[in-house]
C-alpha positions in Angstrom: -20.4 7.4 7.2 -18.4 4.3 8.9 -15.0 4.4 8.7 -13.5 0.8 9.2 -9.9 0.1 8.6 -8.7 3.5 7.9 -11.5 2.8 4.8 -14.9 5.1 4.8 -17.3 2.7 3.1 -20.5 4.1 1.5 -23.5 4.7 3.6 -27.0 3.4 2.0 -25.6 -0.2 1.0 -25.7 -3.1 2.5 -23.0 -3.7 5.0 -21.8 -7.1 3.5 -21.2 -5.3 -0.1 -19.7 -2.0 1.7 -17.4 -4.2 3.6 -15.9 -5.1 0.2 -15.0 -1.5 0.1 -12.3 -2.8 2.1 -9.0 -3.8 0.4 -8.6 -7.6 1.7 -12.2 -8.1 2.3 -14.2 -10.0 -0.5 -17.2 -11.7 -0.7 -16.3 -14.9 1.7 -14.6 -12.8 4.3 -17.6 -10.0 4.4 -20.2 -13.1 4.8 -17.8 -14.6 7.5 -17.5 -11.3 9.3 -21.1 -10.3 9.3 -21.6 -14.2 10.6 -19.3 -13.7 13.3 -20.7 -10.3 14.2 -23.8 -11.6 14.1 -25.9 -8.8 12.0 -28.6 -9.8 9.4 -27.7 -10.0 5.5 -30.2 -7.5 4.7 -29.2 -4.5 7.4 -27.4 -1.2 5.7 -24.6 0.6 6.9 -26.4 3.8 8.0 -28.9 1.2 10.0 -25.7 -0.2 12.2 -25.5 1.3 15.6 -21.8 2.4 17.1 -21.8 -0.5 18.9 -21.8 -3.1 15.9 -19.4 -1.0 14.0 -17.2 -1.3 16.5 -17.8 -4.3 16.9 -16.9 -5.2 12.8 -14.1 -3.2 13.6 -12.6 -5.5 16.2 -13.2 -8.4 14.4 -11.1 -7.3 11.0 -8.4 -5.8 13.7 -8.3 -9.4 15.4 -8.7 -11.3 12.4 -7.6 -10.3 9.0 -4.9 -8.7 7.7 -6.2 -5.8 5.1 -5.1 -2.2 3.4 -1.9 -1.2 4.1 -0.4 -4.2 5.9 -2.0 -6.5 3.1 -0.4 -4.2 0.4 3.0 -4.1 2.2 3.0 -7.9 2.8 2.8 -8.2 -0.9 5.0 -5.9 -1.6 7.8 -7.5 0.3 6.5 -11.0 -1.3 7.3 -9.9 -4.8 10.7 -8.0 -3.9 11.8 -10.9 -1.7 11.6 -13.0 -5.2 13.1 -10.1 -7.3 16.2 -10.5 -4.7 16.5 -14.0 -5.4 16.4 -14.0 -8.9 14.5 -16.8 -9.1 12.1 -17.3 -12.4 9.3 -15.5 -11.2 11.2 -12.2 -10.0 13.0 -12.1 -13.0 9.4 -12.2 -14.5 8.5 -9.3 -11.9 11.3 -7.2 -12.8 11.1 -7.1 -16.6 7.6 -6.5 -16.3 5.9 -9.9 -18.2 3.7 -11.9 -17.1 5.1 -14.3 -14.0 2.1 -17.5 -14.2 3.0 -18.9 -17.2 0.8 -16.8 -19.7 1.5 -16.5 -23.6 3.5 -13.9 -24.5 4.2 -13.7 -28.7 0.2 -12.1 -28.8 -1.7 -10.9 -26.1 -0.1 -10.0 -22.9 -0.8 -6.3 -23.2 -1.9 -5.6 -19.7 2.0 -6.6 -18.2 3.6 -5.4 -21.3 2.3 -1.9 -22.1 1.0 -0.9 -25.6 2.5 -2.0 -28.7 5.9 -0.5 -29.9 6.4 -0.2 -33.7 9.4 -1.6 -35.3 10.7 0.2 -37.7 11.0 -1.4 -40.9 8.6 -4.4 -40.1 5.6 -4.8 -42.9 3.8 -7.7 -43.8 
């Protein structure tokens, strides 16, 4: 099993869908990696050598910012706007939805489930 990132990513697939595994990685960045690495689309992880995962290794290190470090950076992101008090921290800190989205229905996700009011028939 490869560990790459601090990340073990599954074994029998192939590397650009187990690279995915990695938080920060999607899609574009696995098919930019495995171009830059220069492995074929169609190799699996447990047919990579040491060599090229270190090499995949090195290349994420130098060149993208994933798992922790991504999920801090974002975390500072959305405090830094709660400590403004700007619109969207507000939204942040009361827990609604910050881009704009309908709120009277739908919204569930942000909100939680439904609360009864007491006293409310129709």
């Amino acid at each position: 099993m490869a560990r790459i990132a601090g990340v073990n990513i599954p074994t029998n697939k192939r590397v650009l869908i187990a690279l995915q595994y990695i938080h920060g990685i999607g899609q574009k960045s696995a098919h930019d990696i495995m171009h830059k690495v220069g492995l074929d689309e169609t190799r699996r992880v447990n047919e990579l050598t040491d060599a090229e995962v270190l090499q995949i290794r090195e290349t994420i290190d130098r060149d993208y910012t994933v798992e922790g470090d991504l999920r801090r950076e974002t975390a500072v992101n959305i405090k830094r706007l709660m400590d403004l008090a700007c619109y969207r921290g507000l939204r942040h800190r009361k827990g609604l939805p910050v881009r704009g989205q309908r709120t009277h229905t739908n919204a569930r996700t942000r909100k939680g489930p439904a609360k009864p009011i007491a006293g409310k028939k129709k």
